[in-house]
C-alpha positions as CSV (number, residue, x, y, z in Angstrom):
1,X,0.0,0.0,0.0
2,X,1.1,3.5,-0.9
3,X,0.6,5.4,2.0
4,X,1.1,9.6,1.9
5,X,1.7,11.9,5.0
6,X,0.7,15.7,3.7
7,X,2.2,17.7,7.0
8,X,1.5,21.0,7.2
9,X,0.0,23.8,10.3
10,X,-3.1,24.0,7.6
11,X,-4.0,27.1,10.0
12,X,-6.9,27.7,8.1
13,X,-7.1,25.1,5.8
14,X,-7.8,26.5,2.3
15,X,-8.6,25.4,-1.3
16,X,-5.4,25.5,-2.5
17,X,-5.0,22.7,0.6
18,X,-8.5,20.6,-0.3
19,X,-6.9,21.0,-4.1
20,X,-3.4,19.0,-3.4
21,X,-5.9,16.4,-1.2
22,X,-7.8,15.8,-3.8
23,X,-5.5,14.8,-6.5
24,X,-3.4,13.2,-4.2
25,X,-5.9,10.8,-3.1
26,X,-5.9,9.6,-6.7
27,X,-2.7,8.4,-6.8
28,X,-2.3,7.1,-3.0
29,X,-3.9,4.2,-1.2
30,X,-4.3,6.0,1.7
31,X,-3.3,10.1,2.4
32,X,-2.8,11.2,6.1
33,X,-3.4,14.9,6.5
34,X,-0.7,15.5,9.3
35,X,-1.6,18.7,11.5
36,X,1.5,20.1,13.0
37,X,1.6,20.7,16.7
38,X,4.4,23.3,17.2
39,X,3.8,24.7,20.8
40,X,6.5,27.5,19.9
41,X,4.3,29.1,17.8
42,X,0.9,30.6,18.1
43,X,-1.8,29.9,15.8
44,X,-5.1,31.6,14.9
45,X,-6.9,28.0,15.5
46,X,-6.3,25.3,17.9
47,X,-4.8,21.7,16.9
48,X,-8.2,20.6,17.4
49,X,-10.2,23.5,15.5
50,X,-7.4,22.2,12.6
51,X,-8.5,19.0,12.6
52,X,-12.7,19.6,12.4
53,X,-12.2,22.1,9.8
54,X,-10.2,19.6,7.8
55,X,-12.2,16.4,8.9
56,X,-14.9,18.5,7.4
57,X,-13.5,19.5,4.0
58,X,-12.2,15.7,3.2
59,X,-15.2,14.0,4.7
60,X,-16.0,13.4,0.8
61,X,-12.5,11.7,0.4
62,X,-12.5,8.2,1.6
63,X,-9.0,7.5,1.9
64,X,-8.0,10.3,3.6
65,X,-7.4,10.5,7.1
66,X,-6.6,13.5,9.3
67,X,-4.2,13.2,12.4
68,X,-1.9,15.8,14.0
69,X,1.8,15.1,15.0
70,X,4.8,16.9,17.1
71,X,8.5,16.6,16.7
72,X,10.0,15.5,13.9
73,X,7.6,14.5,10.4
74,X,10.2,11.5,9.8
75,X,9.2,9.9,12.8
76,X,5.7,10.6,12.6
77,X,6.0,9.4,8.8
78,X,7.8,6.0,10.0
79,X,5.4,5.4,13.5
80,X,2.3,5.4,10.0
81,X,4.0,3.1,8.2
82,X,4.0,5.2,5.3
83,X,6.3,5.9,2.8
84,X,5.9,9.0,0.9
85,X,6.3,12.5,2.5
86,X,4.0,14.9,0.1
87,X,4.6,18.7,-0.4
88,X,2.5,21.3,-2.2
89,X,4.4,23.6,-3.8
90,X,2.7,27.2,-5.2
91,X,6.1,28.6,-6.5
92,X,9.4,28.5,-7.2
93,X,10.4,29.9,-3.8
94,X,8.4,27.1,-1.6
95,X,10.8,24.9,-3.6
96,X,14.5,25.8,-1.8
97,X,12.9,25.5,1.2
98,X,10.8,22.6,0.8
99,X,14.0,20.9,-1.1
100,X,15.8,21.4,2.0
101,X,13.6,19.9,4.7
102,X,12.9,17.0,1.6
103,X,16.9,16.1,1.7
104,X,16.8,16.2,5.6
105,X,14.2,13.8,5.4
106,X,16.1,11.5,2.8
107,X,19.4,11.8,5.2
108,X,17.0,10.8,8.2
109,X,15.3,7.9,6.4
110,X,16.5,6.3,2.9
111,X,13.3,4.5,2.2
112,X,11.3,7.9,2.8
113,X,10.6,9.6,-0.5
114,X,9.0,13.1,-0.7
115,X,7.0,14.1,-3.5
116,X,6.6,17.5,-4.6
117,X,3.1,18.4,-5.7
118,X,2.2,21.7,-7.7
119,X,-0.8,23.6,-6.5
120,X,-3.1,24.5,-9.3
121,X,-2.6,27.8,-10.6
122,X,-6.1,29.7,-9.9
123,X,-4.8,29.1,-6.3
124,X,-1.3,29.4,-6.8
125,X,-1.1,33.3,-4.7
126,X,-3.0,31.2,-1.9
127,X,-1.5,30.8,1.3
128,X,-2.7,30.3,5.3
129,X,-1.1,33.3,6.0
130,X,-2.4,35.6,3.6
131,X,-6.1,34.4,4.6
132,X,-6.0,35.2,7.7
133,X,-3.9,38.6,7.2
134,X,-7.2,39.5,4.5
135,X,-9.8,38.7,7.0
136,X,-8.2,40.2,10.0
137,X,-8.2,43.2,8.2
138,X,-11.8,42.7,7.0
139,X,-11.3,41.7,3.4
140,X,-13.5,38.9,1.9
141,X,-11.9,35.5,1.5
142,X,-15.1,33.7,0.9
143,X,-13.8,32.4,-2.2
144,X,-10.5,31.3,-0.6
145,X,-12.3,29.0,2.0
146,X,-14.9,26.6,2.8
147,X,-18.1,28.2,4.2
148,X,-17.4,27.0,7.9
149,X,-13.6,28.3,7.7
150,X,-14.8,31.7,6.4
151,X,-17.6,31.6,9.5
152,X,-15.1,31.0,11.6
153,X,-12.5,33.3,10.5
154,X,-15.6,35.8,11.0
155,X,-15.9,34.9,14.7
156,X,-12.3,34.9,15.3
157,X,-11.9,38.4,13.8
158,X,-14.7,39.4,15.4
């Protein structure tokens, strides 16, 4: 079985997210949607906000599962039993950076491959980051989002 981990904070999730997801699901047996539990930083949503909003936009998907994770992704990626690490990429400069922690993977674990996917392009500008900075600043991202994201962007902004 082909087995993907997709890591990520996903802090919203977005559609450029649900858009790597979906095609990925196509080519794996099974996708894990890894939430990232970094207690040094602070996100807008909690690990387990992460993980309903996701559960919610994959609930369509059924080979994807959604889990959440601290320390280091190759050990998470091992303890699943899965062999693929998979990366969205939006543009050239998530590559170096993404090439980086892929080749620290590799050095970690040989029999771990990572597999850079490429966002579509309508959502290829999309990021987290830039969704919430839009909303907190009262901007509409209603087309960036599912429906119960962008509701609760609205109460956390408002």
């Amino acid at each position: 079985m082909k087995t993907a981990v997709y890591p990520g904070s996903f802090d919203p999730i977005t559609y450029g997210h649900i858009d790597i997801i979906d095609r990925a699901s196509r080519l794996f047996d099974n996708v894990i949607i890894a939430v990232l539990n970094n207690p040094s930083k602070a996100p807008l949503f909690t690990t387990e906000e992460r993980l309903d909003m996701i559960r919610e936009a994959t609930s369509e998907i059924k080979n994807v599962r959604v889990d959440s994770f601290s320390g280091l992704l190759i050990d998470y990626v091992e303890q699943e039993n899965a062999n693929t690490v998979l990366k969205g990429l939006r543009a050239v400069s998530d590559f170096e950076y993404e090439l980086q922690m892929a080749l620290m993977n590799r050095k970690l674990n040989r029999n771990v491959e990572t597999v850079f996917m490429m966002t579509s392009s309508r959502y290829s500008f999309l990021s987290s980051s830039l969704v919430k900075e839009v909303a907190r600043l009262g901007g509409c991202v209603k087309d960036l989002v599912p429906d119960y994201v962008f509701d609760r962007l609205l109460k956390k902004y408002s």
